[in-house]
LUMZARO-20390 format. One record per residue: residue in one letter; residue number from 1; x, y, z negated of N, C-alpha, C in turn; chain. Coordinates in Angstrom, 3 decimals. Layout:
BEGIN
("A" NUM (X Y Z) (X Y Z) (X Y Z) "A")
...
END
This chain:
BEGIN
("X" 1 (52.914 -46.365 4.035) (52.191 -47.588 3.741) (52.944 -48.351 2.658) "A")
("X" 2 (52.634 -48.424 1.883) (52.801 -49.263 0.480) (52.817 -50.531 1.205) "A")
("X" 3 (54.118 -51.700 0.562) (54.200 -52.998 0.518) (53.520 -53.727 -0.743) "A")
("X" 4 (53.516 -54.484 -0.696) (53.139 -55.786 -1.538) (53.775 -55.694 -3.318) "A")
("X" 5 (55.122 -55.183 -2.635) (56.094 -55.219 -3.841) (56.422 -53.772 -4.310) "A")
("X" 6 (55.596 -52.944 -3.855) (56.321 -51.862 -4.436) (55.200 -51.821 -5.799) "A")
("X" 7 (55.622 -51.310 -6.772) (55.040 -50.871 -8.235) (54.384 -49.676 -7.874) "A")
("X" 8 (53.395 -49.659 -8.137) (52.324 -48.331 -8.212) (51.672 -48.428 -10.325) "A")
("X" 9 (52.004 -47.285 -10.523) (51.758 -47.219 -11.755) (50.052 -47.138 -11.917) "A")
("X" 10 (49.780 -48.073 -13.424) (48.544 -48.371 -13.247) (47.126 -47.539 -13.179) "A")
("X" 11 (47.761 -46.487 -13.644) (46.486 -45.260 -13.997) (46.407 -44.869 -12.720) "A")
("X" 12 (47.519 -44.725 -11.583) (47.502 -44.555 -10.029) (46.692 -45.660 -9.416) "A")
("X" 13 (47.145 -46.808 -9.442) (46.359 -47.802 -9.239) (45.099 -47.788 -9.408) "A")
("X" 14 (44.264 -47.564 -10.648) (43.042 -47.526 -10.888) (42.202 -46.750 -11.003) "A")
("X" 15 (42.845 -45.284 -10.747) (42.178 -43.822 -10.194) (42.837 -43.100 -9.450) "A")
("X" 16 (42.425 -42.831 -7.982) (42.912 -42.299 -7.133) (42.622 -40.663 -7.278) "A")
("X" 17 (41.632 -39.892 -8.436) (41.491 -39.007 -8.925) (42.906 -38.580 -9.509) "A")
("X" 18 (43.149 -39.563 -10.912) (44.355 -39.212 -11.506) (45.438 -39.098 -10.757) "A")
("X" 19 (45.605 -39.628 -9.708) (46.911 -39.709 -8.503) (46.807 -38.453 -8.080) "A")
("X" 20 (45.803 -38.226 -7.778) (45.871 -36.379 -7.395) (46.213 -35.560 -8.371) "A")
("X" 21 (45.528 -35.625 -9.322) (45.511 -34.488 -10.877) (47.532 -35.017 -10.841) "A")
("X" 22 (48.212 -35.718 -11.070) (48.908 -35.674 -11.462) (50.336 -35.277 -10.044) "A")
("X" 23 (49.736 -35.742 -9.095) (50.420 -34.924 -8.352) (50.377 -33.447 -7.579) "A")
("X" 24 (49.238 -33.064 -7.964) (49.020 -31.731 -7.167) (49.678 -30.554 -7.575) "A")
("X" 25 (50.543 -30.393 -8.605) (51.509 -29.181 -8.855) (52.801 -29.662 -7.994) "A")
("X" 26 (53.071 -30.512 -7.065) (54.142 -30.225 -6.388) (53.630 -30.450 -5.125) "A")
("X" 27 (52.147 -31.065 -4.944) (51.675 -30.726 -3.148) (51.951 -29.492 -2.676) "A")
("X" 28 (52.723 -29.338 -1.289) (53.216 -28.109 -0.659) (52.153 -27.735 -0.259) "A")
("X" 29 (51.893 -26.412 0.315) (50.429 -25.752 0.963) (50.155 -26.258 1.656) "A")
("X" 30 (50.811 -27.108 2.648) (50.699 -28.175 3.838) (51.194 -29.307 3.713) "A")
("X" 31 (50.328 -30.642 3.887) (51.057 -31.876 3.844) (51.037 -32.439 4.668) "A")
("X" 32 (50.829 -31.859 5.765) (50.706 -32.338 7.280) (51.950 -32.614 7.535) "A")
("X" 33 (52.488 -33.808 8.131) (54.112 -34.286 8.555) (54.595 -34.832 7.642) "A")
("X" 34 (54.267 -34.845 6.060) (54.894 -35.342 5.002) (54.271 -36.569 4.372) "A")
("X" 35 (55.021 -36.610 3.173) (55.094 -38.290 3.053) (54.893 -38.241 1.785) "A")
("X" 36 (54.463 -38.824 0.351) (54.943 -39.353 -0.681) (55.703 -40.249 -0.794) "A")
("X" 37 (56.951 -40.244 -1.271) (58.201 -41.038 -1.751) (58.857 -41.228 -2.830) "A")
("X" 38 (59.286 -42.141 -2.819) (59.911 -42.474 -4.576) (61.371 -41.857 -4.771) "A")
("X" 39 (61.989 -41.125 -5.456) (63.431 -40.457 -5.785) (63.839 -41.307 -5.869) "A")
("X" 40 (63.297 -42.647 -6.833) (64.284 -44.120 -7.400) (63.614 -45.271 -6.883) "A")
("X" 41 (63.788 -45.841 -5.897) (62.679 -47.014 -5.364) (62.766 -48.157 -5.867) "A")
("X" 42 (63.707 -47.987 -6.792) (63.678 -49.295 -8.023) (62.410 -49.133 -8.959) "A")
("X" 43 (62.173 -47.813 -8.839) (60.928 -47.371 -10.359) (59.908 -47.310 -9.830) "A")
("X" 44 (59.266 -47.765 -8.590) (58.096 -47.202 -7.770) (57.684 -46.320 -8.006) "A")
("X" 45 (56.500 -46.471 -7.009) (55.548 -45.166 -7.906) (54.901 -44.467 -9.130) "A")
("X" 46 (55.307 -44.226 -10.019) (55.210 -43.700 -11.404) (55.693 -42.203 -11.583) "A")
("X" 47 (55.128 -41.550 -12.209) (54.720 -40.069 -12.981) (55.944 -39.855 -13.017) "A")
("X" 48 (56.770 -38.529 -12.467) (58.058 -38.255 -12.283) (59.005 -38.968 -11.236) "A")
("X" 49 (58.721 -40.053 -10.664) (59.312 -40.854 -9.689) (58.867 -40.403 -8.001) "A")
("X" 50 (57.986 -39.179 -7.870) (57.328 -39.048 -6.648) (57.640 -38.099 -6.510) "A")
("X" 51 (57.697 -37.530 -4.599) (58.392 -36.262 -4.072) (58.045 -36.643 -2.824) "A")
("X" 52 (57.674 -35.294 -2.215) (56.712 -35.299 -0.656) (58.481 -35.404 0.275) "A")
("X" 53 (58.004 -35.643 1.112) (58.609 -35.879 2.034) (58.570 -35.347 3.586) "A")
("X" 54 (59.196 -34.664 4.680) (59.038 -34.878 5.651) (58.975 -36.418 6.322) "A")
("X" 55 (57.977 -36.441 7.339) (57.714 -38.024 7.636) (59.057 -38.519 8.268) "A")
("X" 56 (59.965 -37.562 9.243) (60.545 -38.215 9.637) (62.017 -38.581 9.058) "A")
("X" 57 (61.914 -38.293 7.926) (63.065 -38.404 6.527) (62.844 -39.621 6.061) "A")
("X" 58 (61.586 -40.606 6.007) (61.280 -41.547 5.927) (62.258 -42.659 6.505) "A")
("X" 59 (62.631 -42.466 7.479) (63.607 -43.718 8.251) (65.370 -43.294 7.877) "A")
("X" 60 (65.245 -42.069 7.539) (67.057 -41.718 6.554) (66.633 -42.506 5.826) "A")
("X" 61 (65.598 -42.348 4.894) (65.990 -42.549 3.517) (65.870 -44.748 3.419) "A")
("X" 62 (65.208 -45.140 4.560) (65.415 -46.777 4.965) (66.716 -46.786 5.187) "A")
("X" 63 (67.254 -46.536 6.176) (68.360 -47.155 6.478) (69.660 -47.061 5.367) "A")
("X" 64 (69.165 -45.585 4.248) (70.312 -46.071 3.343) (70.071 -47.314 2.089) "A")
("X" 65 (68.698 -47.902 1.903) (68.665 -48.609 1.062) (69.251 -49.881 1.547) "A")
END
């Protein structure tokens, strides 16, 4: 779930088409359990800044920010 403050890049923002087209060469065969996440959570979400995730890697990767 996206906050308030995180940056979502605008072409993501305003086509949820392009959000796919541009991420679907690294969707795994299964995305069941996983997550989209930012490598740099200073850069939000933007083109090169995204990487699936197991869900429950989600709360590592909180508690180190």
């Amino acid at each position: 779930m996206l906050t308030s403050s995180q940056h979502v890049h605008p072409h993501w923002r305003n086509s949820f088409e392009t959000f796919c087209e541009d991420i679907d060469p690294f969707t795994p065969n299964s995305a069941a359990g996983r997550i989209i996440a930012t490598r740099n959570p200073r850069l939000g979400f933007i083109p090169g800044n995204v990487e699936w995730h197991w869900e429950n890697r989600r709360n590592l990767n909180a508690k180190k920010d």
